[in-house]
Chimera marker file (.cmm) of the C-alpha trace (Angstrom):
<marker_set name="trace">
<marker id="1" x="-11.511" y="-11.066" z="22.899" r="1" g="1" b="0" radius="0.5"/>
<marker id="2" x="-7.688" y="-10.163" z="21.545" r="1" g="1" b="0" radius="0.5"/>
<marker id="3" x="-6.435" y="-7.087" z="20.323" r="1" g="1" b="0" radius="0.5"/>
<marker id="4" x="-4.099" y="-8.717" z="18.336" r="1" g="1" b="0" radius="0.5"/>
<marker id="5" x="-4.623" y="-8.205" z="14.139" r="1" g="1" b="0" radius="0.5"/>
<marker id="6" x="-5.965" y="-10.808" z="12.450" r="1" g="1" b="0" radius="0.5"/>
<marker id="7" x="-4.176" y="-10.576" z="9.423" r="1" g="1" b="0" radius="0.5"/>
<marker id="8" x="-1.235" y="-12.291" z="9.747" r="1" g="1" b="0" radius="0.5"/>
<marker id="9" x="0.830" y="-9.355" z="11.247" r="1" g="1" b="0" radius="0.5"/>
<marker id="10" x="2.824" y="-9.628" z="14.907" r="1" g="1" b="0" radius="0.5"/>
<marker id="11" x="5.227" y="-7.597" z="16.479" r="1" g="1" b="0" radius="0.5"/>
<marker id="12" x="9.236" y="-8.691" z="17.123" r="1" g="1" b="0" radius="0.5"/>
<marker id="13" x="11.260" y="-7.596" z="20.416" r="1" g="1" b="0" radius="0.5"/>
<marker id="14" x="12.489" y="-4.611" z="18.591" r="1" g="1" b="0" radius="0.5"/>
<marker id="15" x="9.332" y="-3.246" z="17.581" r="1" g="1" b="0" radius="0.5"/>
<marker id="16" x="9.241" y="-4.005" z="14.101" r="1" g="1" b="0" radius="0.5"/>
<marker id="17" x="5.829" y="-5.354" z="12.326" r="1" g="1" b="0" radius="0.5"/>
<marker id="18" x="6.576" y="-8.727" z="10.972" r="1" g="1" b="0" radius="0.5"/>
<marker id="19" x="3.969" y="-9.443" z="7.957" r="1" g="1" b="0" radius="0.5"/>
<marker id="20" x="3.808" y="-11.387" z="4.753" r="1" g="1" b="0" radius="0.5"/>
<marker id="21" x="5.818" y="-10.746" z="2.005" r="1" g="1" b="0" radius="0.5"/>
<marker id="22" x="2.653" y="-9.779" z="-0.046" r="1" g="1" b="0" radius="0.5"/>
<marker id="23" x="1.731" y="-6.897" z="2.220" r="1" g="1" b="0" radius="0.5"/>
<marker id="24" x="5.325" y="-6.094" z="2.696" r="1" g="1" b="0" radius="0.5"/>
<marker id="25" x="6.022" y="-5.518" z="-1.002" r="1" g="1" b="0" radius="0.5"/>
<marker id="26" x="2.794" y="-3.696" z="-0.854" r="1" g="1" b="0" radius="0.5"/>
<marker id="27" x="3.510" y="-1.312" z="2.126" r="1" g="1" b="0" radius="0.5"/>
<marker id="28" x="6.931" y="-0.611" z="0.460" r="1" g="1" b="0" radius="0.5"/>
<marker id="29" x="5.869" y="0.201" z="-3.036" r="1" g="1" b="0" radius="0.5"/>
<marker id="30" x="2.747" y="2.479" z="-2.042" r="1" g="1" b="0" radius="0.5"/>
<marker id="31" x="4.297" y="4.257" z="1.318" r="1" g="1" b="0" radius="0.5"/>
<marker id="32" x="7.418" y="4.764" z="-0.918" r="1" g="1" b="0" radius="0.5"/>
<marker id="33" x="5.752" y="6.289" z="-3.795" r="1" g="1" b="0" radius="0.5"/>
<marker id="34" x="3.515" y="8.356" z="-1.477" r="1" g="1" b="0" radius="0.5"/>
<marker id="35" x="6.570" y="9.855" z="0.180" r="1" g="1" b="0" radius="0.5"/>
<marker id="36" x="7.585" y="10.526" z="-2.571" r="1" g="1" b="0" radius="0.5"/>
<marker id="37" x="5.035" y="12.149" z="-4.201" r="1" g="1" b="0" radius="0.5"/>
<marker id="38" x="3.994" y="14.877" z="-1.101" r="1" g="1" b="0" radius="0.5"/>
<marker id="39" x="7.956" y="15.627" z="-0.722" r="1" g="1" b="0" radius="0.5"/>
<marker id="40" x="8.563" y="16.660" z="-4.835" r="1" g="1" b="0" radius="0.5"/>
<marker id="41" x="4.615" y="18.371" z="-4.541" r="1" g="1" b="0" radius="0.5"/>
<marker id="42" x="6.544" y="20.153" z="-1.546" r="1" g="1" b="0" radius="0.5"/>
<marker id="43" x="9.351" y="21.396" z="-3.563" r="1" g="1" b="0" radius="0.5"/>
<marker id="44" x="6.321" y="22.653" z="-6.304" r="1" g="1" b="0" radius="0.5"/>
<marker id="45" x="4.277" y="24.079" z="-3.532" r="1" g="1" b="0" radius="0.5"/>
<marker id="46" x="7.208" y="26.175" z="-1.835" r="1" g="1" b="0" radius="0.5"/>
<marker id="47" x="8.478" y="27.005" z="-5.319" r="1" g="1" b="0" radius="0.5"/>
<marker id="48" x="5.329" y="28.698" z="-5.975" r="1" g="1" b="0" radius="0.5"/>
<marker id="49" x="4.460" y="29.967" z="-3.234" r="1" g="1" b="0" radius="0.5"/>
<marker id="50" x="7.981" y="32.347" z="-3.252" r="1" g="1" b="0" radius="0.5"/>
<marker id="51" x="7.830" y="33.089" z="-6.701" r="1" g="1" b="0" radius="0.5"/>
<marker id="52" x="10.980" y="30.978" z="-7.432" r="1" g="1" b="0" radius="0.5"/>
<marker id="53" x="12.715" y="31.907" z="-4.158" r="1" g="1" b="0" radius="0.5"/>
<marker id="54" x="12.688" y="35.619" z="-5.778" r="1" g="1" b="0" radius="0.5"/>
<marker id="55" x="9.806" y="36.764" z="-3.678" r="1" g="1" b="0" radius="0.5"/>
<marker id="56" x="10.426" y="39.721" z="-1.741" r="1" g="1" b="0" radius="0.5"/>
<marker id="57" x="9.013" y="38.381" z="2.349" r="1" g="1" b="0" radius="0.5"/>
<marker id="58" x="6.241" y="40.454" z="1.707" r="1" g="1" b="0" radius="0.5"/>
<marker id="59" x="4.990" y="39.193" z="-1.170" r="1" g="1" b="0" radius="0.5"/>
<marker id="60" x="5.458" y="34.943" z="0.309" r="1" g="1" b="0" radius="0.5"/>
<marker id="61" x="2.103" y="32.973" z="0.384" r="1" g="1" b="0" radius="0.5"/>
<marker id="62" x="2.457" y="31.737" z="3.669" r="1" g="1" b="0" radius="0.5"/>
<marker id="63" x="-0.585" y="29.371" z="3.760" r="1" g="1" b="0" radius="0.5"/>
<marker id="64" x="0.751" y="27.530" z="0.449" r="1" g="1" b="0" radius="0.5"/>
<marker id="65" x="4.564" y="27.908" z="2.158" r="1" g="1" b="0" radius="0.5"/>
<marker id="66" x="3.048" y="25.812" z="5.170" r="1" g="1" b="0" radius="0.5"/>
<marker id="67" x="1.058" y="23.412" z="2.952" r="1" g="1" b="0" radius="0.5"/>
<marker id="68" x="4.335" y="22.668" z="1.457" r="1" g="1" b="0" radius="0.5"/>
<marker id="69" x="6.338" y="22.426" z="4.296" r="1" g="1" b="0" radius="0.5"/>
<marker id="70" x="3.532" y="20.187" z="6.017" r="1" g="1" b="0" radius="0.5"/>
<marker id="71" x="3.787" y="17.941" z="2.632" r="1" g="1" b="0" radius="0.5"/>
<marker id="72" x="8.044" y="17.250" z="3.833" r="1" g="1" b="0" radius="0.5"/>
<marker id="73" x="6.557" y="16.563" z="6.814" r="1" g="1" b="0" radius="0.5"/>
<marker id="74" x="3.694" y="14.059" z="5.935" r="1" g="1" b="0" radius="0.5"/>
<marker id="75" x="6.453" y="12.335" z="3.124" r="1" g="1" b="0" radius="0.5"/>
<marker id="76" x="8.714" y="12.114" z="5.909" r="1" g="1" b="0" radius="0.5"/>
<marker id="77" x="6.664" y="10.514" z="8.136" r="1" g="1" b="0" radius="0.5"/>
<marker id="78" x="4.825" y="8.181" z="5.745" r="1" g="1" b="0" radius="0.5"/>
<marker id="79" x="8.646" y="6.920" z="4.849" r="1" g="1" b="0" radius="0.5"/>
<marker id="80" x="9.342" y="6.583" z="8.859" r="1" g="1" b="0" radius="0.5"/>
<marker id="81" x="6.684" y="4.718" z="9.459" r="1" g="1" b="0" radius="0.5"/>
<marker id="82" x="7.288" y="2.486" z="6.121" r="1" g="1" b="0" radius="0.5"/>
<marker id="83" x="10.391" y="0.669" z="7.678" r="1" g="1" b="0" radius="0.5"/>
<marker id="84" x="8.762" y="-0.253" z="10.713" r="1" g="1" b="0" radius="0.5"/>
<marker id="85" x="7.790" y="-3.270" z="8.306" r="1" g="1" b="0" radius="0.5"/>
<marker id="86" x="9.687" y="-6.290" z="7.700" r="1" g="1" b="0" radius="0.5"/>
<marker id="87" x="8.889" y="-9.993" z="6.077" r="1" g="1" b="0" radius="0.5"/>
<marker id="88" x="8.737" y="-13.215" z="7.339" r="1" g="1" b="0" radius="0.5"/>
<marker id="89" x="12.131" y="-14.242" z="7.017" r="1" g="1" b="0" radius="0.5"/>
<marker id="90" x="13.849" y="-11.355" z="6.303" r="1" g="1" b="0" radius="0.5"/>
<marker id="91" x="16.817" y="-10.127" z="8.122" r="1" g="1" b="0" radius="0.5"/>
<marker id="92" x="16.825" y="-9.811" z="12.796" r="1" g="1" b="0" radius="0.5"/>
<marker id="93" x="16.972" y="-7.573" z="14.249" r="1" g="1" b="0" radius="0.5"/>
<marker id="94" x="19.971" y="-6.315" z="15.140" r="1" g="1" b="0" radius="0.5"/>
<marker id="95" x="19.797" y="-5.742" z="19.077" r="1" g="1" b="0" radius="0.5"/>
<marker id="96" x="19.206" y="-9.493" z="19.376" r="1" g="1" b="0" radius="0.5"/>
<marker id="97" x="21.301" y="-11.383" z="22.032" r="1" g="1" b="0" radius="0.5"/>
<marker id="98" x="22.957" y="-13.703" z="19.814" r="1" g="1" b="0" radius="0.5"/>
<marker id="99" x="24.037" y="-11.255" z="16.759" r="1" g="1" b="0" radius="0.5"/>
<marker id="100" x="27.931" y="-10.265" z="17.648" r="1" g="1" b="0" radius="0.5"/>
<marker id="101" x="28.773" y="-7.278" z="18.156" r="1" g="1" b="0" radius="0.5"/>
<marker id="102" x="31.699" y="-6.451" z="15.460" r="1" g="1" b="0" radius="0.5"/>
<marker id="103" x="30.832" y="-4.790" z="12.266" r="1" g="1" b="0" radius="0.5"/>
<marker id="104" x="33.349" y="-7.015" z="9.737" r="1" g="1" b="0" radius="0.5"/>
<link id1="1" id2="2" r="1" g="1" b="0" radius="0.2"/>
<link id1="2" id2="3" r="1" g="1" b="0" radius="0.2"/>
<link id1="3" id2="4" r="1" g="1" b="0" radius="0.2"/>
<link id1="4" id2="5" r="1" g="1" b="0" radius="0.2"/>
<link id1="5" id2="6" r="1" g="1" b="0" radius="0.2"/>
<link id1="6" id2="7" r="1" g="1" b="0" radius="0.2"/>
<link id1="7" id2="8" r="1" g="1" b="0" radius="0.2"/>
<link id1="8" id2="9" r="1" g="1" b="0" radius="0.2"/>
<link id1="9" id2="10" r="1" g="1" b="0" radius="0.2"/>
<link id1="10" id2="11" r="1" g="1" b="0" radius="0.2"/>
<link id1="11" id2="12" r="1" g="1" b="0" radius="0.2"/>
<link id1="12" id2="13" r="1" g="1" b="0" radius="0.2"/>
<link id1="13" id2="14" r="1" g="1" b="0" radius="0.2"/>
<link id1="14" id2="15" r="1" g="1" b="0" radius="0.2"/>
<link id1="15" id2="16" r="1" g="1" b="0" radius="0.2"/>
<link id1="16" id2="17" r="1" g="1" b="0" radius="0.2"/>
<link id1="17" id2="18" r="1" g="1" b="0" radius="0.2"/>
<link id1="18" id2="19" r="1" g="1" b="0" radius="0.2"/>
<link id1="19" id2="20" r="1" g="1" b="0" radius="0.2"/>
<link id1="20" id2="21" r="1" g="1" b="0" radius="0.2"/>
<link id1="21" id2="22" r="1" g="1" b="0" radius="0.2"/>
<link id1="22" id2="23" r="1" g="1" b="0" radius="0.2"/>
<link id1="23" id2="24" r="1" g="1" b="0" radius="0.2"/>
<link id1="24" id2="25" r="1" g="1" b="0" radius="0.2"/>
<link id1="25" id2="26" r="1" g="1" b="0" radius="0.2"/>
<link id1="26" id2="27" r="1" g="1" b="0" radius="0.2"/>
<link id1="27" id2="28" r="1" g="1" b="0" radius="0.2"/>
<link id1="28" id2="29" r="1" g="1" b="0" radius="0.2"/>
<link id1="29" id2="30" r="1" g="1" b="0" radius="0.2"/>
<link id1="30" id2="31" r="1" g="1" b="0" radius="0.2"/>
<link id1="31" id2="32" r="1" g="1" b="0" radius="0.2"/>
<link id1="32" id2="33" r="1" g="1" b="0" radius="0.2"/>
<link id1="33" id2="34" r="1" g="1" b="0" radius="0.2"/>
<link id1="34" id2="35" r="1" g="1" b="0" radius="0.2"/>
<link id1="35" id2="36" r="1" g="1" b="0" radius="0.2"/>
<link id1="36" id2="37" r="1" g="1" b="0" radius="0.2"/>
<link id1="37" id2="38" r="1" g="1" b="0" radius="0.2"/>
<link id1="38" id2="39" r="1" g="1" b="0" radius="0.2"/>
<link id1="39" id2="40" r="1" g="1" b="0" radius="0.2"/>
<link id1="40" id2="41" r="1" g="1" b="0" radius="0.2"/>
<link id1="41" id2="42" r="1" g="1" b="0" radius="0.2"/>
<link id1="42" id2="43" r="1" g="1" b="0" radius="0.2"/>
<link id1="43" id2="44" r="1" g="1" b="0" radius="0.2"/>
<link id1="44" id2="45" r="1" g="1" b="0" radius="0.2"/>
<link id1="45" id2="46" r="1" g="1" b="0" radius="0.2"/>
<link id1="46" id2="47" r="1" g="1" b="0" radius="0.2"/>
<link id1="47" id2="48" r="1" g="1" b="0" radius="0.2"/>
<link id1="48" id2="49" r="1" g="1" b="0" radius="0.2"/>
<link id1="49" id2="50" r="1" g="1" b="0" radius="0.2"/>
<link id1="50" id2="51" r="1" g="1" b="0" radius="0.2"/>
<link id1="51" id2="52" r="1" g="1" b="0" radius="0.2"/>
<link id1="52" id2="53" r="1" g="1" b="0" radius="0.2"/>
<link id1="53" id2="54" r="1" g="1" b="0" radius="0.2"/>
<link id1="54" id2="55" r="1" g="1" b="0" radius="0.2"/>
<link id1="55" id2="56" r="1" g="1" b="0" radius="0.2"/>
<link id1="56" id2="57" r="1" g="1" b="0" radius="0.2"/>
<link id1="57" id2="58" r="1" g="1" b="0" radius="0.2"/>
<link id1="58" id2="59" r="1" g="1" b="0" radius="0.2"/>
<link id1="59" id2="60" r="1" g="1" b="0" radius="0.2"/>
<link id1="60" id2="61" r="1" g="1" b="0" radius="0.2"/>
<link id1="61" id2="62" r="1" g="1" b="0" radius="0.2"/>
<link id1="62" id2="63" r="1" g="1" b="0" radius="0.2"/>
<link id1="63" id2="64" r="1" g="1" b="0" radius="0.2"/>
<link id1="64" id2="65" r="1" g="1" b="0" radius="0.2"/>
<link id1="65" id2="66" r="1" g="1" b="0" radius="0.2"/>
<link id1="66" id2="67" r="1" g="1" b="0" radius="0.2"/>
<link id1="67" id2="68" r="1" g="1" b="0" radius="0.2"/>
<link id1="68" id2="69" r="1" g="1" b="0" radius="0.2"/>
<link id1="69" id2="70" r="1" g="1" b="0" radius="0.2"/>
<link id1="70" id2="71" r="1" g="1" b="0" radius="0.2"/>
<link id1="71" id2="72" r="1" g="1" b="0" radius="0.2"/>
<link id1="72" id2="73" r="1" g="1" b="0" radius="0.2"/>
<link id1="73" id2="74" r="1" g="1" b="0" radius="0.2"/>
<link id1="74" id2="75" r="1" g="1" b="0" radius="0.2"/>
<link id1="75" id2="76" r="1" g="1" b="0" radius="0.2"/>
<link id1="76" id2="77" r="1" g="1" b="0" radius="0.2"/>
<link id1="77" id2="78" r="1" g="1" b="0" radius="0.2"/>
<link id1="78" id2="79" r="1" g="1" b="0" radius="0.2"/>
<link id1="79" id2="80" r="1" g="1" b="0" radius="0.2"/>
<link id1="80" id2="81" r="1" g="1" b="0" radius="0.2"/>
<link id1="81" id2="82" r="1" g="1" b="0" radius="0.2"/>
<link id1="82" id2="83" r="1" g="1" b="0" radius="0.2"/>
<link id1="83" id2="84" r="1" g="1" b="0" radius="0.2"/>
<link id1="84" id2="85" r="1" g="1" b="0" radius="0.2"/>
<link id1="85" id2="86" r="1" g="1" b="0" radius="0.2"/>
<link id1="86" id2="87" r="1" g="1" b="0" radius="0.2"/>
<link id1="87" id2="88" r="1" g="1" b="0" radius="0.2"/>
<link id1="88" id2="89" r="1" g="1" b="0" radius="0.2"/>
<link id1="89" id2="90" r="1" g="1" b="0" radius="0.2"/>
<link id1="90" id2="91" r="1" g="1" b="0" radius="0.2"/>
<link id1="91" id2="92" r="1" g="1" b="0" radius="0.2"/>
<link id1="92" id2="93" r="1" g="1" b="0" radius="0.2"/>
<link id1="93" id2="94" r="1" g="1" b="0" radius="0.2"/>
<link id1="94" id2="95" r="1" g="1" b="0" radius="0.2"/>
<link id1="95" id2="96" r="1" g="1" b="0" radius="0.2"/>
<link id1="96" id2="97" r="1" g="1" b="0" radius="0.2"/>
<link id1="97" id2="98" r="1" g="1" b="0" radius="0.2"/>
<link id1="98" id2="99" r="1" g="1" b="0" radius="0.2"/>
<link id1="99" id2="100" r="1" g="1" b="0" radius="0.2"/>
<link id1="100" id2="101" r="1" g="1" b="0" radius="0.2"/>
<link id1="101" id2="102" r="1" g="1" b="0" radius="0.2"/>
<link id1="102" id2="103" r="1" g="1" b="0" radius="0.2"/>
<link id1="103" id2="104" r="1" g="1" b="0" radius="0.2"/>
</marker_set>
């Protein structure tokens, strides 16, 4: 038995997921929006939790100050792990043998 997916996915030399442009556009859209979504409801969270960044130390919720910072985090990662994708077709990598090495 493989361990290899069975949908269509495989791994290139540099470690990126190579998939079909459905599920790319897919991954893209939804990871993007995510990340977006848990960084802004970061901002909201930290915003709240110091009163508007007017809070005296003392008076910071720390367990809605963590939540929030934990959302950057998750958003962050969510985007990270987002460009690990690419499409059939779609640009290689660029620590393959026969790309040059000059940037113009």
């Amino acid at each position: 038995m493989s361990d290899a997916p069975d949908d269509g996915s495989e791994t290139d030399s540099s470690g990126d997921v190579v998939v079909p442009l459905r599920l790319y556009k897919t991954v893209t859209v939804f990871s993007t929006l995510f990340a977006v979504v848990l960084v802004l409801g970061g901002f909201l969270l930290l915003d709240v939790a110091t009163d508007r960044a007017r809070a005296p130390l003392s008076e910071v919720d720390p367990v809605l100050s963590i939540v929030g910072l934990l959302a950057f985090v998750a958003g962050a990662a969510i985007y990270a792990f987002s460009t690990r994708f690419r499409a059939e077709g779609m640009g290689k990598p660029k620590d393959e043998a026969d790309e040059g090495s000059d940037d113009g």
